[in-house]
C-alpha positions in Angstrom: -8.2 15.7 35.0 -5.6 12.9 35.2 -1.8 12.9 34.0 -3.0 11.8 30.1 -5.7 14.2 29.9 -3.1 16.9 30.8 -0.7 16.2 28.0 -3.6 16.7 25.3 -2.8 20.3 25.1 0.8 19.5 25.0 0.8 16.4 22.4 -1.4 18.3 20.3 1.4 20.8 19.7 3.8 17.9 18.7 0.9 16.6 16.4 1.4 19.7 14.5 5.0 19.7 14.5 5.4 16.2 13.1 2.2 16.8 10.2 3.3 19.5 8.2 2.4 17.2 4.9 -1.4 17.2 6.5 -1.5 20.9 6.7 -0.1 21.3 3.2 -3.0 19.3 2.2 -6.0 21.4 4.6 -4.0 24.4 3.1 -4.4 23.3 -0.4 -8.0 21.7 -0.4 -9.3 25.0 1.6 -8.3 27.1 -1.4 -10.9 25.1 -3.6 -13.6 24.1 -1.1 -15.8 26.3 -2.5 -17.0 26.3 -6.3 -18.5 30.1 -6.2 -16.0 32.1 -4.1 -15.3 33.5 -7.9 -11.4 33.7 -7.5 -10.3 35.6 -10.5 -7.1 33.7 -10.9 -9.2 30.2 -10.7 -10.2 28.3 -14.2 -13.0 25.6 -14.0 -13.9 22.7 -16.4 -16.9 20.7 -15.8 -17.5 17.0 -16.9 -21.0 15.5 -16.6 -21.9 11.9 -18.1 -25.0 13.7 -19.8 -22.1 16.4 -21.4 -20.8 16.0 -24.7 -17.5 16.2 -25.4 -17.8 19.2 -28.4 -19.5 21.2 -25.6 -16.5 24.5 -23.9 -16.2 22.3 -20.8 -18.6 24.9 -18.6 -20.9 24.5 -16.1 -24.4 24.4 -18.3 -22.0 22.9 -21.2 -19.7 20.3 -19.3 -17.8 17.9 -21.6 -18.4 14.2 -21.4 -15.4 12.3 -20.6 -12.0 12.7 -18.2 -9.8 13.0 -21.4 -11.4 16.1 -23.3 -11.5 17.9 -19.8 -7.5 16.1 -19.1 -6.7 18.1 -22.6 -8.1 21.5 -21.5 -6.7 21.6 -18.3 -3.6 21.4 -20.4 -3.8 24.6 -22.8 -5.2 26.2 -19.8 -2.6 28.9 -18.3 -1.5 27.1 -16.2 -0.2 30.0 -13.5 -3.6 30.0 -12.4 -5.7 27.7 -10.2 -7.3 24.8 -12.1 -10.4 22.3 -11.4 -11.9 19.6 -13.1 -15.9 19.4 -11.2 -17.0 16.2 -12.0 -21.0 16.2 -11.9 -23.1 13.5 -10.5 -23.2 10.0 -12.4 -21.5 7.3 -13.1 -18.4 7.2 -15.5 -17.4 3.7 -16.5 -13.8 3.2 -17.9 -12.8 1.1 -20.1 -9.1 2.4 -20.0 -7.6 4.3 -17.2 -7.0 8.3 -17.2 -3.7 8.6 -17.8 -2.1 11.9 -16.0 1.3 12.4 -17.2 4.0 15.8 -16.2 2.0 17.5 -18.7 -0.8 17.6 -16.6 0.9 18.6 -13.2 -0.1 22.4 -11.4 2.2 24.0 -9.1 2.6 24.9 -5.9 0.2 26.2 -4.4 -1.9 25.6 -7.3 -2.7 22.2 -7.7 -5.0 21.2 -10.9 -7.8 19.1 -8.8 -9.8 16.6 -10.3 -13.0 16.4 -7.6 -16.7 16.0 -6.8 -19.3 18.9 -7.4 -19.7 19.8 -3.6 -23.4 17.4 -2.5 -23.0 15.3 -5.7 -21.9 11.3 -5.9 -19.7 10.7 -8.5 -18.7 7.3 -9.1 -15.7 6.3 -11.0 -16.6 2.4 -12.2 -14.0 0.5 -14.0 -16.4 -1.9 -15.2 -19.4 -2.8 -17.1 -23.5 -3.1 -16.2 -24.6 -5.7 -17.6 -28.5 -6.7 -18.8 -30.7 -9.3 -20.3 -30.4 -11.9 -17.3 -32.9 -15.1 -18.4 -33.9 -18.3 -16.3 -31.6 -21.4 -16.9 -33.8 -23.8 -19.6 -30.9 -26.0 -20.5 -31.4 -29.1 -19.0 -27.9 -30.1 -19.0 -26.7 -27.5 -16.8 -30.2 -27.9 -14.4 -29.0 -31.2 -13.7 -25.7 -30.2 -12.2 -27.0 -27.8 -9.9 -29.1 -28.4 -6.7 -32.5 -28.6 -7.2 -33.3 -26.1 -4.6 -31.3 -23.7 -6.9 -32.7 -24.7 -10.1 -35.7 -22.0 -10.2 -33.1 -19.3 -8.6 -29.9 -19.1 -11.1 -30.4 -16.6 -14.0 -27.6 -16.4 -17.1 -26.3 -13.8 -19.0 -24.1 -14.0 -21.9 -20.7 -12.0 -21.2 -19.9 -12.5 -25.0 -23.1 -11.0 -26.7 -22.5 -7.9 -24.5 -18.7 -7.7 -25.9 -17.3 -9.0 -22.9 -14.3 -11.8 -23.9 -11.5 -11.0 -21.5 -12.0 -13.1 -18.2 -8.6 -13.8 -16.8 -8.6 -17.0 -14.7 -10.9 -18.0 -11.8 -7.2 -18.2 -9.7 -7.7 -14.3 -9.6 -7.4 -11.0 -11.0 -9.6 -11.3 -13.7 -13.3 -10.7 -14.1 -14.8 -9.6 -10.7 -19.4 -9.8 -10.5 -20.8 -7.3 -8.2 -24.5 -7.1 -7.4 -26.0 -3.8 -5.7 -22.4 -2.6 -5.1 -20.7 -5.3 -3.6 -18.8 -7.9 -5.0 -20.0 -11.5 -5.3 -18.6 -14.9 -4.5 -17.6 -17.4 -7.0 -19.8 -20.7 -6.2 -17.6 -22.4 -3.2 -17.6 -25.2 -0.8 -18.3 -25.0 1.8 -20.0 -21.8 1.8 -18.3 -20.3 4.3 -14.8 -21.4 6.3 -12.5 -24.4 4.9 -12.3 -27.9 5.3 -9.4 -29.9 6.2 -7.1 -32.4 4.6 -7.5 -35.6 6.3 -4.1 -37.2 4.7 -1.5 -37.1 2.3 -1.1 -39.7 -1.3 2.8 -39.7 -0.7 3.5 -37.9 3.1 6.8 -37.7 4.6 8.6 -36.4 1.7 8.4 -32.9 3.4 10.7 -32.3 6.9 11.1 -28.7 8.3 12.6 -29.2 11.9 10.2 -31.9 12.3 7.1 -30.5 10.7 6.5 -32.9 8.3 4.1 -33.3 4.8 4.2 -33.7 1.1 6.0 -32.0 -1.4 3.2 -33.4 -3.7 -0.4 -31.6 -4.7 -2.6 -35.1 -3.6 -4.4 -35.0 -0.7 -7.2 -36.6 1.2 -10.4 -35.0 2.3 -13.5 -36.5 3.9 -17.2 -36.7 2.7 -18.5 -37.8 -0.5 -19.4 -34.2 -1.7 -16.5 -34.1 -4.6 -18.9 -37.0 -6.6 -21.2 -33.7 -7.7 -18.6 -32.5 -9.0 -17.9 -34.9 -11.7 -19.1 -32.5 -15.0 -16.4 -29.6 -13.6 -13.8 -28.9 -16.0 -12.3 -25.9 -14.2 -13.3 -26.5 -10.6 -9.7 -24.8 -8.0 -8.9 -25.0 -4.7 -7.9 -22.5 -2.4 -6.0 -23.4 0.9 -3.2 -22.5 3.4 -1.2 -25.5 2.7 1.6 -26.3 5.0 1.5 -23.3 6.9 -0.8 -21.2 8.6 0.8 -17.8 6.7 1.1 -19.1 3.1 -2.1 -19.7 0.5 -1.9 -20.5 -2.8 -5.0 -21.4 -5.2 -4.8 -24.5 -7.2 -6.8 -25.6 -10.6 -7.7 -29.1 -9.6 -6.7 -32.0 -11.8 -8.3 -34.5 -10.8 -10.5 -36.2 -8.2 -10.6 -39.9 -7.4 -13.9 -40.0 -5.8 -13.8 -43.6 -4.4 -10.8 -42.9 -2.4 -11.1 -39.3 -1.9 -8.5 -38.0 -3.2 -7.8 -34.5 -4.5 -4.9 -34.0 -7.5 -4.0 -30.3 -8.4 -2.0 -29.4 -11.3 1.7 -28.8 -10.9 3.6 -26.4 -9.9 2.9 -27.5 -6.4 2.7 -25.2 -3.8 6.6 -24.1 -2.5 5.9 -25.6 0.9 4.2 -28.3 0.3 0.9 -30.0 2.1 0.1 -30.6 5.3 -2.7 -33.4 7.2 -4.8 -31.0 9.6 -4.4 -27.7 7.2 -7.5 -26.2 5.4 -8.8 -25.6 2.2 -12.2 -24.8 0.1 -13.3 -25.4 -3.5 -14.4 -22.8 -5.6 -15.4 -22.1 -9.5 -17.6 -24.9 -9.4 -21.4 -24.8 -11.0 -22.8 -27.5 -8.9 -21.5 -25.8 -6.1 -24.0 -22.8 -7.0 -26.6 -23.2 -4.1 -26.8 -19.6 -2.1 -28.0 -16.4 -2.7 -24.6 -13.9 -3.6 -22.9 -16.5 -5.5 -21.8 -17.1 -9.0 -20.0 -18.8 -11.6 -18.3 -17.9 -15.1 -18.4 -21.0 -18.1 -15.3 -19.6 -20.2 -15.4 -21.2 -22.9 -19.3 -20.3 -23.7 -19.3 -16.5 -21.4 -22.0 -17.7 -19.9 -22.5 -16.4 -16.4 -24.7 -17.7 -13.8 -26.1 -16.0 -10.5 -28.7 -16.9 -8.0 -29.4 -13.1 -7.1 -29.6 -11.7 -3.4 -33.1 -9.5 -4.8 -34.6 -8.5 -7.3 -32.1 -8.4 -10.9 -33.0 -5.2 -11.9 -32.7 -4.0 -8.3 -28.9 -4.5 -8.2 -27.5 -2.9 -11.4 -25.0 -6.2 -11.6 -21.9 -5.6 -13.2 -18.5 -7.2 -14.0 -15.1 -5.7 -14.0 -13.2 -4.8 -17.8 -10.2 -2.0 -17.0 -7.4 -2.9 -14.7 -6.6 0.6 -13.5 -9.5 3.6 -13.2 -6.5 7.0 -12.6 -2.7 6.0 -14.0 -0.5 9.1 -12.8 3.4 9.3 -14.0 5.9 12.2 -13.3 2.8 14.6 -12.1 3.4 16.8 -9.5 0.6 19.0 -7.4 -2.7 17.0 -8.5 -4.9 16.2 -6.2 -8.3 13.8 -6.8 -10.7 14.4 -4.3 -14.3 13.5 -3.6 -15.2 10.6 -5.6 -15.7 7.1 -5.5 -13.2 5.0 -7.9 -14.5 1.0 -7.8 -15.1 -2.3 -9.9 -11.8 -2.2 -11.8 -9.5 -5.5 -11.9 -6.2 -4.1 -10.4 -5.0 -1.0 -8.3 -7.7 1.7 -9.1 -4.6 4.6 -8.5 -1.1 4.1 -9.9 1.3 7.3 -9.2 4.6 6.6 -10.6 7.5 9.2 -9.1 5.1 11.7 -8.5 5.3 14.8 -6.2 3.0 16.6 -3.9 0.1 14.6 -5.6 -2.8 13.9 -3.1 -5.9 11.5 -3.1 -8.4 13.0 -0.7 -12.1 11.7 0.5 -12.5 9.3 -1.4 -14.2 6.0 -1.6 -12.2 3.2 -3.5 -13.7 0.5 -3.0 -14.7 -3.5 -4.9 -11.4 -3.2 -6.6 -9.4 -6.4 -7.9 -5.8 -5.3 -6.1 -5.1 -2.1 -4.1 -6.9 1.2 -3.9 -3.8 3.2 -4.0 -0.2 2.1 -5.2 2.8 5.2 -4.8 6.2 4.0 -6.2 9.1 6.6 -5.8 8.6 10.6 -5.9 8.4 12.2 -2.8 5.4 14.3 -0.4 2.4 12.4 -1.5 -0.4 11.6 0.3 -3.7 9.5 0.5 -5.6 11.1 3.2 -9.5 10.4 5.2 -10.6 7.9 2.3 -12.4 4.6 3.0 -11.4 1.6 1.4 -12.8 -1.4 1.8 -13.5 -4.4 -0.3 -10.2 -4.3 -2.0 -8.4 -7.8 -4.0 -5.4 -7.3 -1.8 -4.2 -4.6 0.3 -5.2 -0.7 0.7 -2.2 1.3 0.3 1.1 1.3 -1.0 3.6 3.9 -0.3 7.2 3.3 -1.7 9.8 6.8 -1.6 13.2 7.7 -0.5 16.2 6.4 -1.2 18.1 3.8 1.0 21.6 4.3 0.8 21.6 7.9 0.9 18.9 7.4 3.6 16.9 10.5 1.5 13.0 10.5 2.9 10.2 9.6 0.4 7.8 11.9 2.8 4.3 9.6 1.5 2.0 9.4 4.3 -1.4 7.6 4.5 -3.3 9.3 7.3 -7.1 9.3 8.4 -8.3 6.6 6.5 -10.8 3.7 7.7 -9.5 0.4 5.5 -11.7 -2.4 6.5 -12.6 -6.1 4.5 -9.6 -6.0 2.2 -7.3 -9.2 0.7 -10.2 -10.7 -1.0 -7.6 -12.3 -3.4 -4.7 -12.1 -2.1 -5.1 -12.9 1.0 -1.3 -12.8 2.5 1.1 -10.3 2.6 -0.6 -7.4 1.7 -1.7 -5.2 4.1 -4.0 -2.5 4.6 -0.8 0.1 4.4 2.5 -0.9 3.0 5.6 1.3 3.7 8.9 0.8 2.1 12.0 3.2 1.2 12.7 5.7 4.0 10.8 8.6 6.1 7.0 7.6 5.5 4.3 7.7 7.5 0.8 6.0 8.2 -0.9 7.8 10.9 -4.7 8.1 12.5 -5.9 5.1 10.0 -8.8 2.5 11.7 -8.1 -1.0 10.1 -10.0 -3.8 10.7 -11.4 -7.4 9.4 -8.9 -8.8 7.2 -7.4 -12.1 7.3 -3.2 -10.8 7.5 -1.3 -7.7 8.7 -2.6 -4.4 8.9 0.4 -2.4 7.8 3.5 -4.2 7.0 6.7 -2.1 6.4 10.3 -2.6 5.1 13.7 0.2 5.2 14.0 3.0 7.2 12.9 5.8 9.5 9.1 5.5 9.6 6.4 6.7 11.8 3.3 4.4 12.4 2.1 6.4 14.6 -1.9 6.9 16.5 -3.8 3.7 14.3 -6.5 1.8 15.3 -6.1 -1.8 14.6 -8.4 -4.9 15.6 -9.5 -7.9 14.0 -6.7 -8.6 11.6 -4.7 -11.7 10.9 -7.8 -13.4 11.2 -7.1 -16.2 8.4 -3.6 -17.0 9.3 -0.9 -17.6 12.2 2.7 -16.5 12.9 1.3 -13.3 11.5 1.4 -9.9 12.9 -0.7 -7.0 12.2 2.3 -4.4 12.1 5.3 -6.9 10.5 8.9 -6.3 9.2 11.6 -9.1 9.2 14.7 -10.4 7.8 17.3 -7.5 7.7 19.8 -5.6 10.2 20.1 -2.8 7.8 16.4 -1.6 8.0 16.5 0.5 10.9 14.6 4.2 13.0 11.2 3.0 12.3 9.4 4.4 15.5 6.0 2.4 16.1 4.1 4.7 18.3 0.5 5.6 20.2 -1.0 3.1 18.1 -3.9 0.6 19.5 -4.1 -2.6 18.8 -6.9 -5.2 20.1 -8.8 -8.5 19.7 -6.1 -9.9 17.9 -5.4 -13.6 18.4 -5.2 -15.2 15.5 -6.9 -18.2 12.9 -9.1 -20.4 15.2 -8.0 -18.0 18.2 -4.6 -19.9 18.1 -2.4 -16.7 18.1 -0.3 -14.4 16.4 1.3 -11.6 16.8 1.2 -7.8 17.6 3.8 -5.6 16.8 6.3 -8.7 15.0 9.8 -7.7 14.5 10.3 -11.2 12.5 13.6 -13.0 12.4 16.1 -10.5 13.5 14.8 -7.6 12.4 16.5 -4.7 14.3 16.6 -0.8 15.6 13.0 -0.3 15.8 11.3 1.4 18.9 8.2 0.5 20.0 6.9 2.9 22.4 3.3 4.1 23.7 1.1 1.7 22.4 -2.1 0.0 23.6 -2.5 -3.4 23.3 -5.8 -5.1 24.5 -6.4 -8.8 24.1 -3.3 -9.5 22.1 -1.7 -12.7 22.0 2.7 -11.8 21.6 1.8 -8.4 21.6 5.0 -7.0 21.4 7.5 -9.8 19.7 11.3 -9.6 19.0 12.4 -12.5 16.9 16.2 -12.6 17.8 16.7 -8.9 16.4 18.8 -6.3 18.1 18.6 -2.7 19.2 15.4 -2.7 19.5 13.3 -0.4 22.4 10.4 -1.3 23.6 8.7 1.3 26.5 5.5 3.3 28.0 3.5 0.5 26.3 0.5 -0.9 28.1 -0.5 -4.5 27.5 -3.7 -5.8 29.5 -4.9 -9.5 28.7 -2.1 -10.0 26.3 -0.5 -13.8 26.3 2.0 -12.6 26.5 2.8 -9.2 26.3 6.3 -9.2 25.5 8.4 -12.3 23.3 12.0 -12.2 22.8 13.6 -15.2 20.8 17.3 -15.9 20.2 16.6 -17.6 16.9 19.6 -16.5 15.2 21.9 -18.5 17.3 20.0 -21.6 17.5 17.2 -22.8 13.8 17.7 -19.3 12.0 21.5 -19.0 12.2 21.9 -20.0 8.4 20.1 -16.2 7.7 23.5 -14.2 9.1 25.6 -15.9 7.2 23.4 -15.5 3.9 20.9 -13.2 3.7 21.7 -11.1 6.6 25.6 -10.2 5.6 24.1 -9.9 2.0 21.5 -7.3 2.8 24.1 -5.7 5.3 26.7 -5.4 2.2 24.5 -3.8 -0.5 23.9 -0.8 2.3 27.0 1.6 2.5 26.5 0.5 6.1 30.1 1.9 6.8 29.7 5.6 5.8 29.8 8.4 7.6 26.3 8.9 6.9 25.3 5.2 8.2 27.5 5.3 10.9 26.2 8.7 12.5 22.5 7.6 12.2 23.3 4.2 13.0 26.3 3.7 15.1 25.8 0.1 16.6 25.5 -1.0 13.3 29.3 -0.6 11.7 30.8 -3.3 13.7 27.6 -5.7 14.1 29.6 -8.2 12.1 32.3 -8.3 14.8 30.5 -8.0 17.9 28.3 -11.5 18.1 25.9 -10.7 15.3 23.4 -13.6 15.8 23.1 -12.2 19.3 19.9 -10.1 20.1 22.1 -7.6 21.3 21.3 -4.1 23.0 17.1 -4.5 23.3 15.5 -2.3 26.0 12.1 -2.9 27.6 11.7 -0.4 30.2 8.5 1.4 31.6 6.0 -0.7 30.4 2.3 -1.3 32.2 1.0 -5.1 31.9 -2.1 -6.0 33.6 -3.7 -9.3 33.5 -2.5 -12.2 31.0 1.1 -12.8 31.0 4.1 -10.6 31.3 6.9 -12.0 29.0 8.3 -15.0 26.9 11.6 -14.1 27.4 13.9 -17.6 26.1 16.8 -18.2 28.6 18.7 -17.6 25.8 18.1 -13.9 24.7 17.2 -12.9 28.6 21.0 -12.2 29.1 21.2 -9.7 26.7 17.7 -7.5 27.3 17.8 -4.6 29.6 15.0 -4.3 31.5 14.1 -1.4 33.7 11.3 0.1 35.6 8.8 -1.9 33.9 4.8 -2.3 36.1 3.6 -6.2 35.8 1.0 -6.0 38.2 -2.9 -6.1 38.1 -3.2 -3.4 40.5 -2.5 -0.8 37.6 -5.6 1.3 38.8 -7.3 2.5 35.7 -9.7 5.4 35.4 -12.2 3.9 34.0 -13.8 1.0 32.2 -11.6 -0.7 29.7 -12.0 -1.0 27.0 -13.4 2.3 26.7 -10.4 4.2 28.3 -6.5 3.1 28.9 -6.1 6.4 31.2 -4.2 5.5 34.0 -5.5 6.7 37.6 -3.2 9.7 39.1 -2.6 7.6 42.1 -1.5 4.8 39.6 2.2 3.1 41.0 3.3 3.0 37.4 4.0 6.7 37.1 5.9 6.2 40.2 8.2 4.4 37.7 8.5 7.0 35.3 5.8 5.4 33.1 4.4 8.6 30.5 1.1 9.3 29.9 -0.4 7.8 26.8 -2.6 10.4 24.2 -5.2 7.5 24.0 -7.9 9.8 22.9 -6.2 10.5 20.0 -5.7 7.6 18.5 -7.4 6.8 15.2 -9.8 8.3 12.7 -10.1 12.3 13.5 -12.8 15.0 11.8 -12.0 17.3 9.2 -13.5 18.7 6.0 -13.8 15.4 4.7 -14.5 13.0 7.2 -17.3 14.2 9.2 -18.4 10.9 10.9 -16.0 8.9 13.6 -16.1 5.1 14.1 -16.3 4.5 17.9 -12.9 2.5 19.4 
């Protein structure tokens, strides 16, 4: 066995030390894994969509909907063990459960809200819909393709009670066919299109970056002229740079000169020649199988179905949140599927000790999961996938008194997210103090993977690949922007294949414009381009990471003194000033801190790489003018590392490997990502 393969024994021992949230959880969900263990001091309420909500709430009687059984949980006694089996079926919602301190359990003795063990239950914050007919009117037969013609079938939204449809821009109405969601009519079908110039260019100048401040814009082709009957035809495009989208309802379009107007406000940045964009909402653009399009002003909708109509149960979206929870404490929903709703299916407002466990949330307009304040909750070994924007949110603690929020998103696989929204939010995003995301697989999105803001995290044993693929200057792990938010320990994580829109690059771990105290330490990185990347930040440790084929592994930037000095004396010394950065408190966590103003602060100041392993690609992009002030020690840039095996398949190092000559640590590589338990019984391969 080589060096890594002996610290299993030992790093499993630290695992438990640093989980005790995840064994609260195994402790808690063990008590009520099984329905007919007959515990005298348990209570059970059963809810079936064939119940009726006159019926006692038992298992040959259940009650029919979430509030009835909600409103006996409550008059139960509630020093006993309470559950809520939810039989199999689907429950569409209208309006979200709302849980409120009323409906918490106690220690212990959570009140759980979760699947009748073998059964689906699906939680469906939308509506079926029926009575799909051929297109007759001739009108709208001439605007589409006539390869399409014979395909599209309508549906009247408004016959079936269905008036509320948001905007095409997003966050409205969502269509899904056989479970998945569709795509509003588009051009091209797939990828973007460029702009080929600018009405009034020049008028735009960011250190010699130059565009238009004004929404007109060139493209090529003479495909707009179909588009001539559209009255609420938008375009969606990253226009000036590659990290910033926007979608715009379309004015106008001059068709001889191919020209594109959108309707003010323009976008902040303004437009670039050589940046992308699609069109979307647009009937005549209806020409492939999965797409679709809404008329607002008649709720007509159109769809040229994948199969069969009547083999895809289709569906629109009506409630914007499926399970609102405020001031609860001890609840824990477990073993169900929660889709098709507009926004965030689960809301938990300063909650405590509240836990979303194996569940599916999935086709939702926003996030699966949003946790703002409280303290100890938890969203553990769910998949999500399919989401309007990111996959979790977890805000706690307090900054200032530096008191943890103790949320932690662990074991879950969050895959094909910011549909929407496609920047800036990630699959997991931490803010507050003392969180932690840990053993998650996230993959296929077109940002970040987890981004996180304050203090004292742990991102610790994730598998990330295949993020940020829409966008560049982007990192799949990002903070930026502040010297107060500081301990965040970024650890045992791997991260691969990531290189960026158009494989032109982005980032790994991106500690954006001076963005400080943060240790990176016993990571993977494979195939990265800046894997691990310091924007002009300080105090900042990165060691025991491996980089192979990473270009390059490490960047280091003095930006602060050079372009981004106008942050330190802004918003820099304004973030710095609303922390009691001067405290006892601040100055015994964070010493180098209390004088930063005083001691050079645009200087990336007291960063460490030491004991890393970098084979192939390149080792560091170091500017002259930060390499002064970066300790580096003991670090292995060689391609001689002598692995164990085949990479990808394993990072362990060789015993006879010079690196550990250099005190380089073993790396728990095995361990990284998605693990078994009760309720994820299936792995997906590194």
């Amino acid at each position: 066995m080589g060096k890594q393969g002996k610290s299993v024994v030992a790093s499993l021992h630290s695992f438990v030390a640093i989980s005790p949230l995840k064994t609260l959880v195994i402790i808690l969900l063990a008590a009520v894994s099984a329905p007919n263990r007959g515990y005298c001091a348990q209570i059970e309420f059963f809810v079936s969509p064939q119940g009726n909500d006159t019926h006692p709430g038992t298992k040959p009687l259940p009650f029919k909907t979430f509030e009835v059984a909600r409103d006996a949980v409550r008059r139960s006694d509630r020093t006993r063990q309470r559950i809520v089996w939810l039989r199999a079926g689907v429950y569409e919602l209208d309006k979200p459960l709302m849980l409120t301190a009323k409906d918490s359990g106690s220690p212990g003795k959570p009140v759980v809200y979760r699947a009748w063990p073998g059964e689906k239950v699906r939680v469906v914050g939308g509506k079926q819909v029926s009575g799909f007919e051929p297109v007759v009117d001739r009108t709208i037969l001439s605007r589409l393709v006539p390869e399409a013609r014979s395909r599209i079938l309508q549906v009247d939204l408004k016959a079936a009670g269905i008036e509320d449809y948001g905007t095409a821009k997003g966050g409205g109405l969502e269509f899904f066919f056989d479970d998945k969601p569709m795509t509003p009519a588009r051009w091209p079908n797939e990828g973007f299109v460029k702009i080929g110039g600018l009405v009034e260019p020049d008028t735009v100048n960011v250190r010699g970056t130059r565009g238009s401040k004004t929404g007109k814009f060139m493209y090529a082709g003479d495909r707009a002229k179909r588009w001539a009957a559209e009255n609420d035809a938008w375009v969606h495009g990253y226009w000036f740079w590659d990290w910033s989208d926007e979608r715009h309802k379309v004015e106008s379009i001059d068709t001889e000169k191919r020209i594109i107007s959108v309707v003010p406000p323009y976008h902040g940045y303004g437009y670039r020649v050589g940046q992308w964009f699609y069109a979307m909402n647009i009937l005549a653009e209806l020409d492939t199988p999965g797409e679709w399009y809404l008329d607002r002003k008649t709720g007509i909708l159109y769809f040229w179905p994948p199969a069969p109509i009547e083999e895809g149960h289709p569906a629109v979206s009506v409630s914007d949140t499926l399970v609102s929870l405020s001031d609860v404490s001890n609840v824990t929903i477990q073993d169900i599927t929660l889709e098709a709703c507009r926004g965030t299916a689960v809301v938990m407002n300063n909650c405590t000790n509240t836990q979303i466990v194996g569940c599916v949330l999935r086709n939702l307009g926003s996030r699966a999961v949003r946790v703002e304040g409280g303290n100890n909750n938890s969203v553990a070994a769910c998949d999500i996938y399919g989401t309007g924007a990111g996959g979790i949110s977890l805000r706690g603690g307090d900054r200032p008194s530096l008191t943890v929020g103790g949320h932690l998103a662990e074991n879950n696989h969050i895959h094909h997210y910011g549909r929407w929204t496609r920047m800036y939010t990630p699959a997991i995003s931490i803010n507050g103090v003392g969180n932690r995301a840990a053993h998650n697989l996230i993959h296929d999105a077109p940002h970040m993977a987890i981004g996180f803001g304050g203090n004292d995290h742990v991102i610790e044993f994730n598998d990330i690949h295949n993020v940020c693929l829409e966008s560049n200057d982007a990192g799949a792990i990002y903070a930026g922007r502040d010297w107060t938010m500081r301990g965040t320990v970024i650890r045992h994580n791997y991260l691969h294949e990531i290189t960026g829109f158009e494989g032109r690059g982005c980032v790994g771990v991106y500690l954006d414009d001076m963005f400080c105290g943060t240790k990176i330490c016993g990571n993977v990185f494979y195939r990265v381009t800046r894997a691990a990347f310091i924007g002009g930040g300080r105090d900042c440790l990165v060691e025991n990471n491996i980089f192979v084929d990473c270009r390059p592994a490490l960047h280091i930037d003095a930006r602060a003194t050079g372009w981004a000095g106008y942050h330190v004396d802004t918003t820099m010394t304004q973030r710095l000033k609303a922390m009691p950065y001067k405290s006892e408190l601040w100055r015994k966590r964070y010493p180098t801190l209390v004088t930063i103003l005083q001691d050079e602060p645009a200087a990336p100041k007291g960063n460490v790489v030491a004991r890393n392993v970098c084979s192939g690609g390149k080792w560091d992009e170091v500017y002259d003018d930060a390499r002064s002030y970066v300790a580096f020690s003991d670090n292995w840039v060689s391609d001689q590392a002598l692995f164990e095996g085949t990479l990808p398949q394993t990072f362990e190092l060789s015993d006879s490997s010079p690196a550990y000559k250099v005190g380089f640590e073993p790396i728990p590589f095995e361990r990284i990502g998605l693990f078994e338990d009760e309720h994820r019984t299936e792995l997906v391969p590194k």
